[in-house]
C-alpha positions in Angstrom: 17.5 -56.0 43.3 20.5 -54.6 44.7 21.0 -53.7 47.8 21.2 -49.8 48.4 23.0 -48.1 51.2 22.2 -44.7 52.8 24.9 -43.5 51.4 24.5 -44.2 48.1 21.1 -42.2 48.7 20.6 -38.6 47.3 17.3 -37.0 47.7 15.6 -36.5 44.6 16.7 -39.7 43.2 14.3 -42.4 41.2 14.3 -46.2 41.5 12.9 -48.8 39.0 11.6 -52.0 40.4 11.2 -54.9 37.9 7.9 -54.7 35.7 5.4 -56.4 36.2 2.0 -57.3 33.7 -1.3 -57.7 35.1 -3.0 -60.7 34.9 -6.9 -60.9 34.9 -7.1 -64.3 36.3 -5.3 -63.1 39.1 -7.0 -60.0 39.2 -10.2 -61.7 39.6 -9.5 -64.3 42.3 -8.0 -61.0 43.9 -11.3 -59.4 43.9 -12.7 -62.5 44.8 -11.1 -63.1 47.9 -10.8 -59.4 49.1 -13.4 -57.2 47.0 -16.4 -59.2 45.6 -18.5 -56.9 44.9 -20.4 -58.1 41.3 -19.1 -55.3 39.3 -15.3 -56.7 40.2 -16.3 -60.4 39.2 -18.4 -60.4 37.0 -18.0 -59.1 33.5 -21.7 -58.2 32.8 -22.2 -56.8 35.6 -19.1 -54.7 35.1 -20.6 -53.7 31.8 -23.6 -52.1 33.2 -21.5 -49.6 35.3 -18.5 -46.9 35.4 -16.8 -49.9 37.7 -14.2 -52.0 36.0 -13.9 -56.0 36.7 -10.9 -57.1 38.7 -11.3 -53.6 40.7 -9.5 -53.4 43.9 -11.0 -51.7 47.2 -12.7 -48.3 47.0 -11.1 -47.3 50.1 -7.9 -47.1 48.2 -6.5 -44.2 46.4 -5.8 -44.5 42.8 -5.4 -42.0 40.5 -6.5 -44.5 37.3 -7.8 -48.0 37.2 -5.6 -50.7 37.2 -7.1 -53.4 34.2 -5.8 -56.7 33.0 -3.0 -56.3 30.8 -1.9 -53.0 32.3 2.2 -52.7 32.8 2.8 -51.9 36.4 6.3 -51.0 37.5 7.2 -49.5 41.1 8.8 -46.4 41.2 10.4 -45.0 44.4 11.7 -41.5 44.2 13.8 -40.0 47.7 12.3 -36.8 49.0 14.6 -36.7 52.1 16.9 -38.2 53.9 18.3 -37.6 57.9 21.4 -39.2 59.2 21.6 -40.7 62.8 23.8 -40.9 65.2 25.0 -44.2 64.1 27.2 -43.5 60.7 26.2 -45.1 58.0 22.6 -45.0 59.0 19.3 -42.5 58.7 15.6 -42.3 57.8 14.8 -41.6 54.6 11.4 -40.5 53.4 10.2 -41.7 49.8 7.1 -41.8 47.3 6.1 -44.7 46.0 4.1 -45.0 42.8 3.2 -47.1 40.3 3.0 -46.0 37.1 0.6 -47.5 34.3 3.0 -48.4 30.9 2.7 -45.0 29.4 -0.4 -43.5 31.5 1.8 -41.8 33.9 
C-alpha cells in the first residue's frame, strides 16, 4: 500500500485495501479460540439455528454475516479532515467498512 500524506487527502474520498477471501478453516479456529459457542463450530449445530458456523462475537456490529468464501475488501472513505499547527499534518476522521463481494 502506498503511503498517503495529508495532503494528498480530500474529504469525501474512497480507498481500496487489497481483497481478501475468507477461509473457513480459519474462520473456524477463529471461533474457536475467541467465540466457541456450538452454533460457530459446529456445522450441525449451526444447522439447527438462524446462527451461521465460523460466526464472530455478537457484541459486534455487522450489518450481514460474514461466511466462508465471502470476498472481503476494506474500504476507507474521509469524512473530514483538520490541519494542525504543524504543516503538513492534521486529524482526519474516516469510515471504515468492509464490504461483502457484491452485497454492499
Amino acid at each position: 500500500m502506498p503511503t498517503v500524506y495529508f495532503e494528498d487527502l480530500q474529504v469525501g474520498s474512497v480507498h481500496l485495501g487489497g481483497e481478501c477471501v475468507c477461509d473457513k478453516d480459519e474462520m473456524l479456529e477463529f471461533s474457536r479460540r475467541n467465540d466457541p459457542w456450538p452454533f460457530h463450530v459446529d456445522e450441525a449445530a449451526a444447522a439447527t439455528t438462524w446462527a451461521f458456523l465460523g460466526g464472530l462475537d455478537w457484541k459486534l456490529r455487522f450489518r450481514a454475516p460474514v461466511r466462508a468464501a465471502d470476498t472481503l475488501c476494506a474500504r476507507v472513505t474521509v469524512k473530514d479532515k483538520r490541519p494542525w499547527i504543524k504543516p503538513g499534518r492534521g486529524a482526519v476522521t474516516t469510515l471504515v467498512d468492509f464490504p461483502i463481494g457484491d452485497r454492499q
